[in-house]
N, C-alpha and C positions, 0 to 999 in steps of 0.2 A: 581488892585487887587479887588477881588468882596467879598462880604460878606461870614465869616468865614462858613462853611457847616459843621457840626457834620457825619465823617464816621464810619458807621454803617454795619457790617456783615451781611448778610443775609441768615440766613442755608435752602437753597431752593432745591428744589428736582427734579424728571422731570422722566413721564413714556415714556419708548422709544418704547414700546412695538407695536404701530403702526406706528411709524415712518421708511418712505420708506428707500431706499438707495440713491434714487436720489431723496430728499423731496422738490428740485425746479423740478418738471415735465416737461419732456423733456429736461431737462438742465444740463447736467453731469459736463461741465466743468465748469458751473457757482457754484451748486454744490461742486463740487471738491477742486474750488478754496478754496471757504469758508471753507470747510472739512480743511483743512489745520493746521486753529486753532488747531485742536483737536488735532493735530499733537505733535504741538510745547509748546503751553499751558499747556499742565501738568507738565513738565520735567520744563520750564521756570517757571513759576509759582512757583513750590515749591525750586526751586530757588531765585526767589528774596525774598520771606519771610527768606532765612537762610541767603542770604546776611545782609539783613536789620536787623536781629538779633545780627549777626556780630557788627553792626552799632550802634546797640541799648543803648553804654554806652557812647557814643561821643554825644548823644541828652541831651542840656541841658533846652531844650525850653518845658514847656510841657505842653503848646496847641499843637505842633511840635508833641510831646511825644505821645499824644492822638493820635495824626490823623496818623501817623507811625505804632501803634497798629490795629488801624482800618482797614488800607490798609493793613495790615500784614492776620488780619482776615478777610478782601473780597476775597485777594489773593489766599489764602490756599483752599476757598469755589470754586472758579472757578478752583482749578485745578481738585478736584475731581470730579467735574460736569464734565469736560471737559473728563474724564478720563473713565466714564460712557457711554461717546458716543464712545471714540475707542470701548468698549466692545460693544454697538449695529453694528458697524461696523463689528468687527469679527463673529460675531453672525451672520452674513448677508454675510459670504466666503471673505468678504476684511479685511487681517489678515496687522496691518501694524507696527509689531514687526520691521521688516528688513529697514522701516525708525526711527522708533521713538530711536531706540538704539544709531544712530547716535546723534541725540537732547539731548539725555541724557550723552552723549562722552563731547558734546559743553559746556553742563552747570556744569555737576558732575567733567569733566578731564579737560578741557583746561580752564574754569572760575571755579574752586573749590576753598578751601579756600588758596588751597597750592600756590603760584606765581611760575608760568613757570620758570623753571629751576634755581629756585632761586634767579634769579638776580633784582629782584625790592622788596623792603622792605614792607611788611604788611600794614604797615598803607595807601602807597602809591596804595599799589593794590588793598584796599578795597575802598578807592576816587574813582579809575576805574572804578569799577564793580559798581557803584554806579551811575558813568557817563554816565554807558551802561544802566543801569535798566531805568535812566530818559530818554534817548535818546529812548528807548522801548515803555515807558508811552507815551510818545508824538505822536506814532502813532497807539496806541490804542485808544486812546483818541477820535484820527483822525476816526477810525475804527469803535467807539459807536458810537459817534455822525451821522456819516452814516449811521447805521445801523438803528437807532433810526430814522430817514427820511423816508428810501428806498422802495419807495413805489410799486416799480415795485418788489422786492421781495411779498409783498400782492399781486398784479393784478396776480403774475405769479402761483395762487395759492400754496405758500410754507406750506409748512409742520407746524401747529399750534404749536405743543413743540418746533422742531426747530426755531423756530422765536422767540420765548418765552426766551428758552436760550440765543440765542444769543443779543436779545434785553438786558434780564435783567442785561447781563455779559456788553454789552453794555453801556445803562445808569451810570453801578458801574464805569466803565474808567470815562467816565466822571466826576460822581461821587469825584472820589479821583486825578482828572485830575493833579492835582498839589501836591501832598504827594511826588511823587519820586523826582522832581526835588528841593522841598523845601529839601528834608531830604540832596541829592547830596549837594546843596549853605550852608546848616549848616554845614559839615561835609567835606568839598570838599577844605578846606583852604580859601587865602584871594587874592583877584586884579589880576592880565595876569593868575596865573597859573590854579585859580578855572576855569577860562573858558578857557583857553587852553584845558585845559580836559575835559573839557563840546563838546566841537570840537571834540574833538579825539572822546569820547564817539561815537557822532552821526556819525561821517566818518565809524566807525567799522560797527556800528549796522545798519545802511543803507542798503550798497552791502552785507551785510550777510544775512539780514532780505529778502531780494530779492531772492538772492540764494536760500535758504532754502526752500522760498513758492513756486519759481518755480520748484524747486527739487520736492517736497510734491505734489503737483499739478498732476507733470511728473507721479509721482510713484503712487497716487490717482488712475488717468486713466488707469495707463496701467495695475492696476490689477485689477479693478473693475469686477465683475464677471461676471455682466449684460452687459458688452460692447464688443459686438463681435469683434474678429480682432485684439484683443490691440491695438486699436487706440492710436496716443500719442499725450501729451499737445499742443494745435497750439494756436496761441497767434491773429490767427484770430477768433476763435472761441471766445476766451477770450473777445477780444475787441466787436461782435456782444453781449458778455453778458453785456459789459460796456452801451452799446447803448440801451440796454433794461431795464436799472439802476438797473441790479441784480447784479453789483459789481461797487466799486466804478472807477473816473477817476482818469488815470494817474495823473491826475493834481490835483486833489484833493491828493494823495498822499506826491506826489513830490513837492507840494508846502509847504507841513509841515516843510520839512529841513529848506528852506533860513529864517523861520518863527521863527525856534528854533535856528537859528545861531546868532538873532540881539541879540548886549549885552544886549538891555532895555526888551529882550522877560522874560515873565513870561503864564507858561501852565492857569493860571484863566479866559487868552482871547481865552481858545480853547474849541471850541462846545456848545452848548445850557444847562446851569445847569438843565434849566427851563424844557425844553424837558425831560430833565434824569429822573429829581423827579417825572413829569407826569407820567412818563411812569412805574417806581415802585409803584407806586398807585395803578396801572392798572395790572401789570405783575400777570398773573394768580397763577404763581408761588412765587414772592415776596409777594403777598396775603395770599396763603397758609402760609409762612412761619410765616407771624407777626400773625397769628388767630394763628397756634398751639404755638406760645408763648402765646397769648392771653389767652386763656384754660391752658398753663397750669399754669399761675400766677393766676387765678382763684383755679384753683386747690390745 
């Protein structure tokens, strides 16, 4: 366990208004892939803040209490940011209603508050969904810390807002790396079953998490306006972006699971804190955000 971290919201902003469509240049699918988030993060996102709310009278810890509220409020901040790029997206003829309605099927209908066809009791499906949001967090986690490296997205000249976003949304996983999985271990029961379900959690959210981004990816390309042909997702193009270190490796992925499956695992040994904090320091946009607090507690 590393030393306690105070999370902190960040009401941050970001002009898209010169932001390309393909802001890694010459890079559509590398691009694309990333595009992905934007997908799945708003609809998820304002998701697990209503799960966690759900949660919010089963917390009796409240340092726990604190850091639950916090991540509740970076949470809510990245969905709208995120939400802001679909709109630069359709502004730019790539309208992407006809996947996101699906994302929002996943998290409003089949994880809503109500348990599939009644047959598992409340308290039981809300440890679930709880199981799944940690299982989530841990590869976000995976995903800032990357991001917060990836230096071949710089050499590739990417887009200065996009990297900003996705950095500062970056750093915040890291950030709160360990809020969803502490709140699941407080809240999740006691001995075999709290991690039984800590298992199941990651089994779901693994091959769905994959589905989905390859789905996104698929759907990405083949209506992109700018890409003559409808070309579609090829997993060689994908891997030459791997090799260029404008997405991360297989392995740096898939090594997160057997990571998050040992019983002694705890997310405070995932990603660089130190990295994170740097880099909100720096975030042009994290910047803005603490001066117009600044001004206005002057005011």
């Amino acid at each position: 366990m590393t030393e306690h971290h105070a999370i902190t919201p960040r009401r941050v902003s970001f002009d898209w208004e010169r932001t390309p469509l393909h802001w890694i240049p010459d890079e559509p699918t590398a691009t694309h892939v990333i595009n992905v988030l934007h997908l799945l993060l708003p609809a998820g996102e304002r998701w697990f803040v209503k799960v966690f709310k759900e949660g919010l009278p089963l917390v009796t810890d409240p340092e726990l209490l604190k850091d639950v509220k916090g991540f509740m409020g970076q949470e809510a901040t990245h969905s709208v940011q995120h939400s802001y790029v679909l709109d630069h997206l359709a502004a730019q003829r790539l309208d992407t209603d006809a996947y996101t309605k699906h994302v929002e099927f996943l998290f409003r209908g089949i994880l809503g508050e109500t348990p599939p066809l009644g047959l598992i009791p409340a308290r039981e499906w809300l440890r679930l969904r709880l199981s799944v949001i940690a299982a989530i967090e841990q590869f976000t986690a995976v995903l800032g810390d990357w991001v917060l490296a990836a230096e071949g997205l710089d050499d590739a000249g990417s887009d200065e807002v996009m990297l900003d976003l996705l950095r500062w949304h970056g750093a915040e996983e890291v950030e709160h790396r360990a809020v969803a999985f502490d709140m699941y271990q407080h809240c999740g029961g006691e001995g075999l079953p709290r991690y039984a379900r800590r298992v199941a959690g990651m089994a779901v959210t693994a091959p769905v998490m994959l589905y989905m981004w390859a789905w996104g990816a698929a759907y990405l390309i083949r209506n992109d306006p700018q890409l003559a042909g409808r070309p579609r997702y090829s997993l060689g193009a994908h891997n030459r972006a791997v090799r260029k270190g404008l997405l991360p490796t297989w392995k740096e992925l898939g090594s997160a699971v057997p990571r998050y499956l040992r019983r002694s695992y705890h997310p405070s040994q995932e990603g660089s804190m130190r990295r994170a904090i740097e880099y909100l320091a720096l975030s042009p946009a994290a910047r803005a955000a603490a001066g117009a607090i600044g001004r206005a507690a002057i005011a």
